[in-house]
N, C-alpha and C positions, 0 to 999 in steps of 0.2 A: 632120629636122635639129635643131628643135627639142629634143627627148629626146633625142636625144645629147647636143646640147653639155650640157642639165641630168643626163645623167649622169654627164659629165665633172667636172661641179663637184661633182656629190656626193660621186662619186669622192675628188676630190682633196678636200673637207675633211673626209670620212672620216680617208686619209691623214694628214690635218695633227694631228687630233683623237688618232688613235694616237703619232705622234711625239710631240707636246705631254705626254699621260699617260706617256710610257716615259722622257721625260724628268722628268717631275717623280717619278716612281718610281726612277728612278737617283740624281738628287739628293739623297730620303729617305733610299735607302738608306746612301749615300755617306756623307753627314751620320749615321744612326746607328754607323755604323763608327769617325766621326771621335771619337764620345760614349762612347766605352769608359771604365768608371773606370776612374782613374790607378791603376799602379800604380809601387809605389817600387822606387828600386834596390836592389841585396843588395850588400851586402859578405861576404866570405869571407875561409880564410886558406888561406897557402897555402906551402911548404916553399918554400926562397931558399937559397942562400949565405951569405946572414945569418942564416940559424933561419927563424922563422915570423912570415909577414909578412901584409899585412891586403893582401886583391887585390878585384877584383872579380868578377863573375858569370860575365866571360871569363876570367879568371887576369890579367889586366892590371895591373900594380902600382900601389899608390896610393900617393902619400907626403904628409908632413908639410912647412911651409916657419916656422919658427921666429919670423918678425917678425910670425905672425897671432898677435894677443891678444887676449883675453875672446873667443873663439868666432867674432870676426869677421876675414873676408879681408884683406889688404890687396894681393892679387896680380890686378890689373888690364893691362890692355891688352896690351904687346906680354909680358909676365911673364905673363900667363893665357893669349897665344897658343902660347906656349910648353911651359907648364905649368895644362893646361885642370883648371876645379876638375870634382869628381866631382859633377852636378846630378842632382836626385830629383825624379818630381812623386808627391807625396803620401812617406809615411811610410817611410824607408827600411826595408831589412830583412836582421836577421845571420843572413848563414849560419853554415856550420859553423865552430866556434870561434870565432866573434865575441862577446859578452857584450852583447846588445842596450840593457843601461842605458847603456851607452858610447856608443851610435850616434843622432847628432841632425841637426839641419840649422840654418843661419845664412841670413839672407836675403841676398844679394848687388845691387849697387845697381841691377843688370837687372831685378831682382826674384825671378829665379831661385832655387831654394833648394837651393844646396851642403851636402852631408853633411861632417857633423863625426865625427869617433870623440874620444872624450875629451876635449873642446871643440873640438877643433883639425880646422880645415877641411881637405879632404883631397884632393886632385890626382894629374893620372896627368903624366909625362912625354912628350910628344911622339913623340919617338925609340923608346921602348917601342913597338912597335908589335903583338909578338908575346905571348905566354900566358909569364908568368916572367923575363922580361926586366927588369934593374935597372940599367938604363945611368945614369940619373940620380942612386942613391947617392954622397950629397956634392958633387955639382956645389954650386958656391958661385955662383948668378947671381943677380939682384937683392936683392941684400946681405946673404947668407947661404943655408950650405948646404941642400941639399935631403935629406930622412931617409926611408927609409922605416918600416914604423910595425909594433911588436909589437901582440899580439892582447890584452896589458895597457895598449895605448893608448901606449906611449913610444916614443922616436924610437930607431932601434938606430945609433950612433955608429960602425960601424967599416966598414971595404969601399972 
C-alpha cells in the first residue's frame, strides 16, 4: 500500500511538473508573438469622385480637418470618436503614389502617434465603413469642414 500511494505522488507531481513547463512554454511563446517589430501604416491612393485621394491599406478614406496647425491635432474626444485619427506604430509607409517626403506623424496627447501627410494630421470617417466611400466630404462638424486629401497633400474643395 505503501508504493502505491508513493506512486501516486510521483505520479502526480510528475503531472504537475509537465503542466507547469507547457505553461511557461506557452507564456514564452505568447510573449515572443506579442514582440513582433512594429510595423507602420501605409498610406496609398486611390481613384474617388473627387480624382485621387490619399486612402489607406484597405482603401478606407482618409481626410484632412482644417483647424489642425503646425502638424498637431486638435480633434479629441467625442470629434476623434467620430472622426478617428489614422495611428502608426513606428514609421508610416507610402504606397503607390504617395510621395513618402510628405508622410510623417505628430504625437497625440495618448501618446499615440497619428500620420500626417504634408503636416496635416489625417483621419478616417466613421460612417466610411467600406473600400472608396466618401460620405464625410465637407461634412462641417466641429467647426469646420472635413476634406479629403490629394496625393499633392491638399484638401480637394468640392463634392
Amino acid at each position: 500500500m505503501k508504493s502505491r500511494t508513493s506512486l501516486f505522488i510521483i505520479v502526480g507531481l510528475v503531472v504537475a511538473s509537465i503542466s507547469a513547463a507547457t505553461v511557461s512554454v506557452t507564456a514564452a511563446f505568447a510573449a515572443s508573438k506579442t514582440a513582433v517589430a512594429p510595423v507602420g501604416s501605409t498610406v496609398t491612393v486611390a481613384k474617388s469622385p473627387f480624382g485621387r485621394i490619399l486612402v489607406d491599406s484597405k482603401g478606407r478614406t482618409l481626410y484632412d480637418f482644417p483647424p489642425d496647425r503646425g502638424g498637431a491635432s486638435t480633434c479629441y474626444g467625442a470629434c476623434a470618436a467620430l472622426w478617428p485619427p489614422l495611428t502608426t506604430v513606428g514609421k508610416p509607409h507610402a504606397g503607390n503614389g504617395v510621395a513618402a517626403s510628405l508622410l510623417g506623424t505628430t504625437k497625440r496627447k495618448d501618446g499615440k502617434l497619428e500620420v500626417t501627410y504634408g503636416g496635416h494630421p489625417l483621419y478616417y470617417y466613421v460612417a466610411d465603413t467600406k473600400r472608396g466611400e466618401t460620405t464625410g466630404q465637407g461634412l462641417n462638424q466641429f467647426g469646420a469642414p472635413w476634406w479629403v486629401v490629394s496625393p499633392a497633400g491638399k484638401e480637394i474643395h468640392h463634392g
